[in-house]
C-alpha positions, 0 to 999 in steps of 0.5 A: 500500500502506497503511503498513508496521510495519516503518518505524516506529522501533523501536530506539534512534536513533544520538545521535552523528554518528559514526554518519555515516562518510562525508558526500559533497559532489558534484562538479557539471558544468556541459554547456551548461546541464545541471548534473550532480552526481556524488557516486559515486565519490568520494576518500572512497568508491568505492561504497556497497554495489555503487552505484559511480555515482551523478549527479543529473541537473538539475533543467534546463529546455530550450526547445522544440527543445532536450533530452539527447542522450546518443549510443550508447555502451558498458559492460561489468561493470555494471548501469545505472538510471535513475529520473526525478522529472521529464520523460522519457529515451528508451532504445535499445540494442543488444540492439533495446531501444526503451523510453521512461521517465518518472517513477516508473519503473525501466530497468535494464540489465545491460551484462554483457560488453558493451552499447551504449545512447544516451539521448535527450529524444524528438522528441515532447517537444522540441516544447514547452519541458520539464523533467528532474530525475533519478537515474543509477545504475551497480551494479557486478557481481558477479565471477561475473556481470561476463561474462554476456549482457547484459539490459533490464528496464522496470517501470513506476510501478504495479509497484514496492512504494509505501508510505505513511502517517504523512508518509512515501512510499517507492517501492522501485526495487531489492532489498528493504528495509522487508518489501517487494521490488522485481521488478527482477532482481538478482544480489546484495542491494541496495536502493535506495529514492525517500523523500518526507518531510513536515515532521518525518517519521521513516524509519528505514533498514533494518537487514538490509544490510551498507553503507546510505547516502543522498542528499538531492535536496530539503529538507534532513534532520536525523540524530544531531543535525546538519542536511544540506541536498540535493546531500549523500550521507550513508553509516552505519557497519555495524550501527547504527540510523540514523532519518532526521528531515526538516526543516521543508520536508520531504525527498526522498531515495534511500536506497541501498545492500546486500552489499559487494563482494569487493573494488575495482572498476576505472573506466575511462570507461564500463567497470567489472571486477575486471580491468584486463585486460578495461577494455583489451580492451573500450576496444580492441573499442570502437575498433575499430569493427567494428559487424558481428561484433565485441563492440560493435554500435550501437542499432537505429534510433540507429547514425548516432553514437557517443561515440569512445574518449576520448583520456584518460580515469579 
């Protein structure tokens, strides 16, 4: 799609950098030659509109033979995306989801009262040395919907709104934002957005969500006046019109963010809920083990493994 109007900067830009109230640096993790950077949640914030997770995964280069075994494991009262800058991931669940993501692409699963899924550099592709570098996303959901069935969408690269023209592309994986929106399903206002900048290009971020942020993957970007190299998550104060400069190497960026929650959320390893009651009957299901009629059943095609029930956990 040819550039949209509604991009271009057209209020006055914020010119002080409390304009910014929160800059997070991320927490990195080294797995064994895999470095994880996570920057939700956070001591200085939780979430940013419903994103209460947030890691960039690499970028890592494997030999042949080697990969990401992420074994099944389970969630409750959140929704999982995935989106690859480089390389693959391939996705089973326990709903007989089997769904291969590559780059461009959007998964989004909605765990709900309960799913299982694992996540794995496929056999074809541990054939010959590779490469990943991506984002990990956990949306927490609404109080009305945390026990609803669970769901799997895929949409591909070509169905997603892409804009461009003027230095500037954007892809927009979830909800609306700049006069387009996204085909995955939501269940409350949400944007969430994959941003190329050129050299000294301008994106303004869209002004018709309550809480906006942004985190910087590569380049370095310039706003009210100060400079943030990538591996940073910027988050704006409500209501003021915030433009984002690229730096001379240019940018890449996921611009994220949407309607608050109604109130905190608890973690507890890989479980999310406005109820502490619900986090401890979901660990117990999991231990329980009962693969055959309880909560819980693994992956069709994956159900050799799973990640046990931490000894301790957040």
């Amino acid at each position: 799609m040819s550039w949209n109007p509604a991009l271009e900067p057209t209020l006055p830009d914020a010119t002080a950098l409390d304009a910014i109230e929160t800059v997070i640096v991320p927490r990195s993790r080294d797995l064994g030659g895999f470095e994880v950077r996570r920057a939700l949640p956070s001591p200085q914030r939780q979430m940013v509109g419903p994103f209460i997770f947030f890691d960039q995964a690499g970028p890592a280069e494997f030999l042949t033979g080697q990969g990401i075994d992420v074994r099944p494991h389970p969630h409750i009262g959140l929704g999982t995306v995935t989106y690859l800058y480089r390389g693959e991931f391939e996705h089973r669940d326990s709903l007989g989801t089997h769904q291969m993501i590559y780059p461009g692409e959007v998964n989004w699963m909605v765990a709900g009262n309960g799913v299982t899924h694992s996540e794995r550099t496929s056999e074809a592709t541990r054939k010959l040395p590779s490469s990943l570098f991506g984002i990990q996303t956990w949306i927490a959901l609404p109080e009305a919907h945390e026990d609803d069935p669970a769901g799997f969408e895929h949409h591909g690269k070509e169905a997603l709104p892409f804009l461009e023209g003027e230095g500037k592309e954007v892809r927009l994986i979830l909800g609306d934002a700049w006069g387009e929106r996204a085909p995955v399903s939501m269940m409350s206002e949400t944007f969430y957005a994959d941003v190329v900048l050129e050299a000294g290009a301008k994106l303004p971020m869209p002004d018709n969500h309550e809480d906006r942020g942004l985190y910087v993957t590569q380049g370095a970007v310039e706003i009210a006046g100060d400079v943030f190299e990538a591996g940073r998550m910027m988050v704006f104060r409500p209501g003021d019109a915030i433009t984002v400069t690229a730096g001379p190497q240019g940018a890449r960026l996921m611009a994220l963010g949407g309607e608050t929650m109604n109130g905190p959320r608890y973690i507890s390893w890989n479980f999310v809920s406005s109820s502490k009651e619900k986090i401890e009957a979901a660990k117990a299901d999991w231990a329980a083990g009962d693969w055959a009629d309880g909560r819980f059943q693994l992956p069709p095609g994956d159900d050799r493994e799973f990640i046990p029930l931490p000894d301790r956990m957040l």
